[in-house]
C-alpha positions as CSV (number, residue, x, y, z in Angstrom):
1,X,88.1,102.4,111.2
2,X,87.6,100.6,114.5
3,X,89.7,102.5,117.3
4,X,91.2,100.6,119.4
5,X,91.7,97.2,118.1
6,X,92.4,94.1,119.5
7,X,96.2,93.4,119.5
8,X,98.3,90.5,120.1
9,X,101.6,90.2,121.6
10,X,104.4,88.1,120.1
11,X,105.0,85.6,123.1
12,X,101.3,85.1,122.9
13,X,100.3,81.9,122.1
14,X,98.7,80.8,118.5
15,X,95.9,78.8,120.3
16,X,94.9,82.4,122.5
17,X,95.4,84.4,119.3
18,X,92.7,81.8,117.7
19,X,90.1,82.9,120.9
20,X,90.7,86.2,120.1
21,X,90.1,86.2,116.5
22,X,86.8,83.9,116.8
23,X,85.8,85.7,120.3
24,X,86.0,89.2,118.5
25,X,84.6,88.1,115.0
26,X,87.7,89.5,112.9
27,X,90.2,88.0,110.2
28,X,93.6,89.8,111.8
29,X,95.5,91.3,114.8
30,X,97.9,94.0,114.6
31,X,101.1,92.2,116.8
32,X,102.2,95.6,118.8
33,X,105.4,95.4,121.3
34,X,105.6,96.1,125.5
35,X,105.1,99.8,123.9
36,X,102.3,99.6,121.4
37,X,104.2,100.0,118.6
38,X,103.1,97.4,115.5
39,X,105.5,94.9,114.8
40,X,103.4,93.3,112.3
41,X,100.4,91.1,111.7
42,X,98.8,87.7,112.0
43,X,95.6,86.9,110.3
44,X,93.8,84.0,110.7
45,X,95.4,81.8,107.5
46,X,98.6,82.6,109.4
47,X,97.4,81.3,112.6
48,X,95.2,78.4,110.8
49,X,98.6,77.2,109.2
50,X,100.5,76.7,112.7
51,X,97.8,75.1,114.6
52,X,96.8,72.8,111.7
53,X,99.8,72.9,109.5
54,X,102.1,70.2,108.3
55,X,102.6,66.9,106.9
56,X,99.4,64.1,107.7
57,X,100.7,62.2,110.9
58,X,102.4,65.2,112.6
59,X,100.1,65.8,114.9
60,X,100.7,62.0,116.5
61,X,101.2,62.0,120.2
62,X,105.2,62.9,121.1
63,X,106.9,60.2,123.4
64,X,106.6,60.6,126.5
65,X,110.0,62.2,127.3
66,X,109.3,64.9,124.4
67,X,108.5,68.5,125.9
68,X,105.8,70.2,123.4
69,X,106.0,73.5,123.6
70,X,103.2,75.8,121.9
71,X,104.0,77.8,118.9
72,X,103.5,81.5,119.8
73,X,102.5,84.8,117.6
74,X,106.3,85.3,117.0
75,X,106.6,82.5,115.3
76,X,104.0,82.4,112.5
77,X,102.8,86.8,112.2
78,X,103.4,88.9,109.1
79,X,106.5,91.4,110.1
80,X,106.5,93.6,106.7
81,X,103.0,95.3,107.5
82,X,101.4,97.7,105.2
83,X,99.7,100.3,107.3
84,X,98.0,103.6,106.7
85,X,97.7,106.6,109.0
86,X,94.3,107.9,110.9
87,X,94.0,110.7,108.6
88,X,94.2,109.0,105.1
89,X,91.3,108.8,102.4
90,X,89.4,105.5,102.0
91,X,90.6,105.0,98.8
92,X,94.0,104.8,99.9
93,X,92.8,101.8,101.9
94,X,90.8,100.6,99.0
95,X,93.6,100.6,96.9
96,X,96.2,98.9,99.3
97,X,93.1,95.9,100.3
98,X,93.1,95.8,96.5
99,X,96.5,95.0,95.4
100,X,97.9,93.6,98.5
101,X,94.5,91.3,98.5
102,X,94.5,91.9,102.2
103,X,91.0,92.5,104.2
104,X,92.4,94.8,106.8
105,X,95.1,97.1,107.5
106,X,96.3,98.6,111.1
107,X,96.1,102.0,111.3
108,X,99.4,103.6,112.8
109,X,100.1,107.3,114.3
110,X,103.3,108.8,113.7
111,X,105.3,106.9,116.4
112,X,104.3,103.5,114.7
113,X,101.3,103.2,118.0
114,X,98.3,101.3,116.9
115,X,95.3,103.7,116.6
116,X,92.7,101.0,114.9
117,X,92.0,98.4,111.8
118,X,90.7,98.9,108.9
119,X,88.9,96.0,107.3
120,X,86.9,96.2,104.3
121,X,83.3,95.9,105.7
122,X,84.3,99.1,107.7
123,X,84.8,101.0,104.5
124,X,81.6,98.9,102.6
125,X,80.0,100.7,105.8
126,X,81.0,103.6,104.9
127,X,80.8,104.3,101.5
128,X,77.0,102.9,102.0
129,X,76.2,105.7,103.7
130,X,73.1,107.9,103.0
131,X,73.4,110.6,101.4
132,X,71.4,112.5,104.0
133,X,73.5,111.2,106.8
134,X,76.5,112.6,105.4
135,X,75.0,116.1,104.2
136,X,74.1,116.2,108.5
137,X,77.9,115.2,109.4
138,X,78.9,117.8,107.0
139,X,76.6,120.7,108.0
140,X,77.6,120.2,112.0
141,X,81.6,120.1,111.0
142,X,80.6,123.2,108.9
143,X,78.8,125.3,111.3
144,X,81.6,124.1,114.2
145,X,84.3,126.3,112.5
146,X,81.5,129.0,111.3
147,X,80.8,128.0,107.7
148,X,76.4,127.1,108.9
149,X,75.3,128.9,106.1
150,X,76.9,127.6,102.9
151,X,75.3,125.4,100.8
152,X,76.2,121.4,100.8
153,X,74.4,118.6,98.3
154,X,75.6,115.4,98.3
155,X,74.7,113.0,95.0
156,X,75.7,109.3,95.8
157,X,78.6,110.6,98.3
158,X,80.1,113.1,96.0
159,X,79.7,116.6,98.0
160,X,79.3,120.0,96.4
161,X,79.8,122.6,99.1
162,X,78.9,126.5,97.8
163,X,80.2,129.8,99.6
164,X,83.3,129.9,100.0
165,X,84.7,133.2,98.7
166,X,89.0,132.7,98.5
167,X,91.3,129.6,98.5
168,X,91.5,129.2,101.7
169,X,88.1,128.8,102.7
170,X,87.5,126.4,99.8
171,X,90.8,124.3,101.2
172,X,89.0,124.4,104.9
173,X,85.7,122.7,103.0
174,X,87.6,120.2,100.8
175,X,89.4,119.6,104.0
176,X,86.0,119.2,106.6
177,X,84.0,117.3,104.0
178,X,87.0,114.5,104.0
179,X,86.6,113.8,107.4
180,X,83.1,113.0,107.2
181,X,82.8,109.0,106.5
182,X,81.1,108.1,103.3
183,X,82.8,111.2,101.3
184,X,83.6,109.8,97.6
185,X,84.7,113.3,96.3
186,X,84.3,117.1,96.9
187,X,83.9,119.6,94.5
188,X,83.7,123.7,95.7
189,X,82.3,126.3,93.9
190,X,83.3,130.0,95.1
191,X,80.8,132.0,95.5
C-alpha cells in the first residue's frame, strides 16, 4: 500500500488532475471531500475521455461570445468505489483487481478517510519478496511481543512458525506473520 496518496477534489479541474496523475506516475486518484472522506475515483481513462472525448470537430474554437468553462473531477470520477481496509490480506485486493479489472483500489479506515492505494505493482512488490526478508520482518514482530525463540521458515512466502504451545498463541502468530508484506500463507505447528 502507499500511505498517503495523492487525492483529488471534485471542483478540481480534469486538466490539474491530468498533472497530477503524469507528475506522480500513477493510473488513479481517490476523489475525497473538504473532510477526507472518498467520494470515489478517477483514473486516467476517466480523465483521458473528458479532455479528449467526443465527436471529431468538437474541439473547434467556440464563438467568441461562448464562455468555456473547464470540466472538473465531479464531472467525469467513478462514485461507486470498491475499497478495502488497511488491515485486509492481499489477496483480497488480488481478487477485487481481478474481477473488477481495476489496477488500484483506495484503502479506507472505518470513517470512510483515505489511508493509501493499492495498485497492483505494490502487491507484485510484495509477493516478490525474499524469502529471507520476510523470515527477518517476522522474527523482529515475533520477538517485539516475546515470541524470539520460536522457530519461523518461510518456502516461497508460505510461513511455518513452531512453538506455540495453546490456541491463542498460535492465533497471535497466524496473526503477526499476516502483517508482514510478502506473506502467502501461514501454517503453525504447536509445540
Amino acid at each position: 500500500m502507499t500511505p498517503h496518496p495523492i487525492t483529488a477534489t471534485l471542483r478540481m479541474s480534469v486538466r490539474e488532475a491530468l498533472r497530477q496523475l503524469g507528475d506522480h506516475r500513477i493510473s488513479a486518484m481517490p476523489v475525497v471531500d473538504g473532510d477526507g472522506r472518498l467520494r470515489g475515483i478517477v483514473s486516467e481513462l476517466d480523465l483521458l475521455r473528458s479532455a479528449v472525448g467526443g465527436a471529431p470537430g468538437e474541439h473547434d474554437r467556440p464563438a467568441a461570445s461562448e464562455v468555456v468553462v473547464p470540466p472538473t473531477v465531479e464531472s467525469v470520477y467513478t462514485r461507486a468505489t470498491v475499497t478495502i481496509a488497511p488491515d485486509d490480506e492481499v489477496a483480497v485486493a488480488v481478487e477485487l483487481m481481478t474481477e473488477l479489472g481495476a489496477k488500484s483500489l483506495p484503502v479506507v479506515d472505518r470513517g470512510d478517510q483515505v489511508v493509501g492505494m493499492v495498485s497492483r505493482s505494490d502487491v507484485v512488490r510484495a509477493l516478490a519478496r525474499h524469502d529471507a526478508a520476510i523470515a527477518t520482518d517476522i522474527h523482529q514482530k515475533l520477538a517485539s511481543v516475546g515470541y524470539d525463540d520460536w522457530l519461523v521458515q518461510i518456502d516461497n512466502g508460505i510461513v511455518t512458525i513452531g512453538g506455540p504451545t495453546d490456541i491463542g498463541q498460535e492465533s497471535l502468530a497466524r496473526v503477526v506473520a499476516r502483517t508482514v508484506a510478502g506473506v502467502v500463507d501461514v501454517r503453525v505447528e504447536r509445540a
